[in-house]
N, C-alpha and C positions, 0 to 999 in steps of 0.2 A: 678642255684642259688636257693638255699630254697625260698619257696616261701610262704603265708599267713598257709596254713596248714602243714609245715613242720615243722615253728619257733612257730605254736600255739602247736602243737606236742610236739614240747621241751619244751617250759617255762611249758606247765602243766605236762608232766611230772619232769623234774627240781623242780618246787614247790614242789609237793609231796615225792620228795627223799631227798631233802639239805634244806627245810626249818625247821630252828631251830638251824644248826650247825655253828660252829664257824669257820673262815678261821684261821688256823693254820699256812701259807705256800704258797708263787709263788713264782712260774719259767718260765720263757719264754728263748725263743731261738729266737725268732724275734730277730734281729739287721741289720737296713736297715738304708746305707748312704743317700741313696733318703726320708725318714722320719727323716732325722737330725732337731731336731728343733723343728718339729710336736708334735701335741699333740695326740698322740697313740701309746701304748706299743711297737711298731717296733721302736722307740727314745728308748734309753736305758736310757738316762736320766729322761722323762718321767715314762719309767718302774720303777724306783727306786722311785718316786713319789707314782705312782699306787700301790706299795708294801706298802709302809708305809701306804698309804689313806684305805688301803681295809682289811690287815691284823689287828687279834683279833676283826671286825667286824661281829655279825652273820648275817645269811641267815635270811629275815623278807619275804621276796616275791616274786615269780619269773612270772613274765609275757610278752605281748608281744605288739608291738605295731609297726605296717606296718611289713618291715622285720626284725626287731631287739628285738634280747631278752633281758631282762632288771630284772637286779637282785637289787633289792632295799636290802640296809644294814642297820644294825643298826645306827646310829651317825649320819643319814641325808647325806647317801651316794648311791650313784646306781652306777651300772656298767651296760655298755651297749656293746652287742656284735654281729657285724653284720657278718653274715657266709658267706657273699659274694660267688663265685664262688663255691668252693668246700670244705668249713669248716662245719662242723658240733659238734656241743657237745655232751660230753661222759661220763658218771658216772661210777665211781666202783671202783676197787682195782688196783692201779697201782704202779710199785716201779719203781728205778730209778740204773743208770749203770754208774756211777763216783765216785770220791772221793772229786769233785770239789764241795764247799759247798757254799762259798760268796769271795765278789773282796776284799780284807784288803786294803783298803785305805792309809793305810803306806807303800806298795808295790809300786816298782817303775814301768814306764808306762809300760815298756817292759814285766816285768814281768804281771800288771795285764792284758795287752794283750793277752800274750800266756794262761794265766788264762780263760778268755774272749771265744779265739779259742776254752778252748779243754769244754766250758761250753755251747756251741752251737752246741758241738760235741754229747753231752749226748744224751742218748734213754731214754724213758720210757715206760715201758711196762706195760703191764695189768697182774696183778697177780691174775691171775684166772682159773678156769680150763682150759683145753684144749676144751672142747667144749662151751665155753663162745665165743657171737656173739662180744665180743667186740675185738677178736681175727680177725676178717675179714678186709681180706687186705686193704680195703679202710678208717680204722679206726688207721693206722700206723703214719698218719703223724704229732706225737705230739709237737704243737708249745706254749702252755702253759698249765700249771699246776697250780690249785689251791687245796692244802690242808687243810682236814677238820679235824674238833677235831673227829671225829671216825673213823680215820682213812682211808677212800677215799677218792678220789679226782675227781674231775670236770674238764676234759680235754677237750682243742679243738685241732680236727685234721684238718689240712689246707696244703690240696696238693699243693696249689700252692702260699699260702702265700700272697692271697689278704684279707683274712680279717682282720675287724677293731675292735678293743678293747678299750674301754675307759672308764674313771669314770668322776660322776659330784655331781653335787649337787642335791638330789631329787628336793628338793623346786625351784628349776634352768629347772627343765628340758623341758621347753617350751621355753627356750632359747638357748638351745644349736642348732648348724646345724642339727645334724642327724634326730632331732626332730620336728625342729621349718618349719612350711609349711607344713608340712603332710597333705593329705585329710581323710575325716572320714572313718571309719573302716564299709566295707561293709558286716557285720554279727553284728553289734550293732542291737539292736532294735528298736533305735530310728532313722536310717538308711532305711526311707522309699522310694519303687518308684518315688515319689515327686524328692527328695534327688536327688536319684541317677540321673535323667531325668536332673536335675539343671547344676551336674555335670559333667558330659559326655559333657554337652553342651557348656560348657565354652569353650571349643576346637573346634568350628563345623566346621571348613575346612579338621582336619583332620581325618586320615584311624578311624574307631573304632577298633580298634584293637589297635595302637599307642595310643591311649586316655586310654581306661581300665589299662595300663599298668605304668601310671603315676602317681607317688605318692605322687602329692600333685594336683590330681585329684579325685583316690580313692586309698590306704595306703594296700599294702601286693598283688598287682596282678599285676603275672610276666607273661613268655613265656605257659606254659605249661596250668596254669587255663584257659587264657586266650583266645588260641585256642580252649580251650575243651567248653566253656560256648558258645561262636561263633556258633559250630559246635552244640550243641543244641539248641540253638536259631534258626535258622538258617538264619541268617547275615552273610553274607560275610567278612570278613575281613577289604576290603578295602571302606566298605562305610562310608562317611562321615558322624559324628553324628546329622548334622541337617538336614539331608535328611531321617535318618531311621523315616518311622512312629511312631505316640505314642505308639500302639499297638504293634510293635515291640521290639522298647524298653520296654514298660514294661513285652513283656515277657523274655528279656534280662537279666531285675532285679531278676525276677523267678531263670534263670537256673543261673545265678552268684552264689547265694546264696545256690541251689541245689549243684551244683557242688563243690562249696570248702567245704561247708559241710560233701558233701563224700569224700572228700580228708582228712578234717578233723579226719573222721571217720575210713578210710584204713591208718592212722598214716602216712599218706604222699608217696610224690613220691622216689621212688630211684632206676630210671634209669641210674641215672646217681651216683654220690659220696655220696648222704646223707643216713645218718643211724640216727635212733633214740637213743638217750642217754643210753640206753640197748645196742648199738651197732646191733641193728639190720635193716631189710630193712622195707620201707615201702610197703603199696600194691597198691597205685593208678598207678604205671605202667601199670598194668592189666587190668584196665578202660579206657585205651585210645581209644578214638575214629578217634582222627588226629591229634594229637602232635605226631609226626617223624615216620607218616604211608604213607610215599607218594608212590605215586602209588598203592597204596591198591584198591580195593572196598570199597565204601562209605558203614560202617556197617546198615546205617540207613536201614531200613528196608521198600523194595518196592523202595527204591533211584535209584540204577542203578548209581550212580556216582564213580567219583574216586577221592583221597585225592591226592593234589595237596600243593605244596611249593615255594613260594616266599619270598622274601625279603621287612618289610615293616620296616621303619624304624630303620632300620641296624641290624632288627632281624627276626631271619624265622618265617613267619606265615603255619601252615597247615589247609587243610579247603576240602571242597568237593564242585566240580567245577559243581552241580549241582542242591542240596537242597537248600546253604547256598546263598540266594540271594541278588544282588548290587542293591539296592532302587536309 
């Protein structure tokens, strides 16, 4: 799942390319019986909501906030898009492979059914060279389409069709769920040692590791920072937050902020599904130190340990069963 510097990766790149244009144009393919009702573009009734709410609105702002990108519009509107498992968003030149345009409402069911079928059916591709990164396999699986007055569009590819889409009200937006409870963003400035020491602790029976990773503890840190700031800290995984020393912690707060930083800086992780809106990869795969190195050599240098894998609450931690010490 994208994580604090994958989704800050996107909304500033997103700003910089689509702030100022006008939504011309959606299309989705979402249509899920288990979101009958719901309020997120997998409702098809909902989508038809979303369309009207978002279309001839322009691009005023694209930012981020925990893990969710958020595109603020004109008319006191935002969309919020969470990439969950394996979505990511994608900019550029794509065209489309139907003749199927809209449902005519004077059509009868059957007919706008089979309509329905073959409009779920549609592809969209990238029309762009042959050696454009947004041609990489992992950028195929287009589940909406937003059209811009010059003519690109703003896709999301979502393999497996967990992500969330949704519009609200700006002025609204400390009320909506996705938002409301979040913890403070751990790269703000006003985000000090104090801060974070406060926070960690609200939690103190449990693993540190399961605490960093809660987001109305602290907002954008998942599996993969989380192991990496550990393993330079060197905290164990499993120790309880009010047993780590102060000194511990505060060098905890150090490499948190070091670490997504350089995440920040190598345009994010993409070991796994995400590409940057260029469709390209990111480079903090290449920095790993013990996210999905187990049985390795502990790289730390003069360690002599080895990265090891467990399950802490119901997600794998990796760690070095040697440096990273249980307080």
């Amino acid at each position: 799942m994208p994580e604090l510097p994958e989704v800050t990766t996107t909304a500033t790149v997103l700003h910089e390319r689509i702030r100022g244009f006008t939504i011309r144009g959606v299309w989705s393919s979402y249509n899920s019986v288990f979101h009958k009702g719901k309020n997120n573009i997998k409702n098809i009734v909902y989508f038809e909501t979303f369309k009207k709410a978002i279309i001839g609105k322009k691009i005023l702002r694209v930012r981020r906030r925990a893990k969710n990108v958020l595109i603020d519009l004109s008319g006191g509107i935002s969309i919020l898009v969470h990439m969950k498992m394996t979505g990511h968003l994608l900019y550029g030149m794509y065209r489309r492979n139907s003749k199927f345009e809209t449902l005519n409402p004077k059509q009868t069911q059957n007919s706008k059914r089979k309509i329905q079928n073959e409009w779920e059916k549609e592809e969209w591709m990238p029309d762009e060279k042959k050696t454009s990164p947004l041609l990489d396999k992992f950028n195929r699986f287009i589940r909406l389409v937003i059209n811009f007055s010059n003519g690109k569009s703003l896709v999301l590819s979502d393999m497996r069709k967990f992500a969330k889409v949704v519009y609200y009200k700006t002025s609204e937006e400390n009320k909506i769920p996705d938002l409301d409870g979040l913890g403070p963003e751990p790269l703000e400035k006003s985000f000090k040692v104090a801060n974070f020491k406060h926070q960690v602790r609200k939690k103190p029976n449990l693993p540190v590791k399961q605490v960093l990773m809660m987001p109305e503890i602290i907002a954008g840190i998942g599996n993969i920072y989380s192991d990496e700031m550990l393993w330079l800290s060197g905290i164990h995984p499993l120790c309880q937050s009010a047993k780590i020393p102060e000194n511990a912690l505060k060098k905890l707060f150090s490499c948190m902020r070091q670490v997504l930083k350089k995440g920040i800086k190598l345009s994010g992780d993409s070991m796994s599904d995400y590409r940057t809106p260029s469709g390209e990869k990111g480079g903090f795969q290449t920095e790993h130190r013990a996210y999905r190195r187990t049985g390795e050599k502990c790289p730390k240098k003069g360690c002599g340990g080895k990265i090891q894998r467990m399950k802490i609450g119901g997600r794998s931690a990796h760690f070095c069963d040697k440096h990273q010490l249980r307080y």
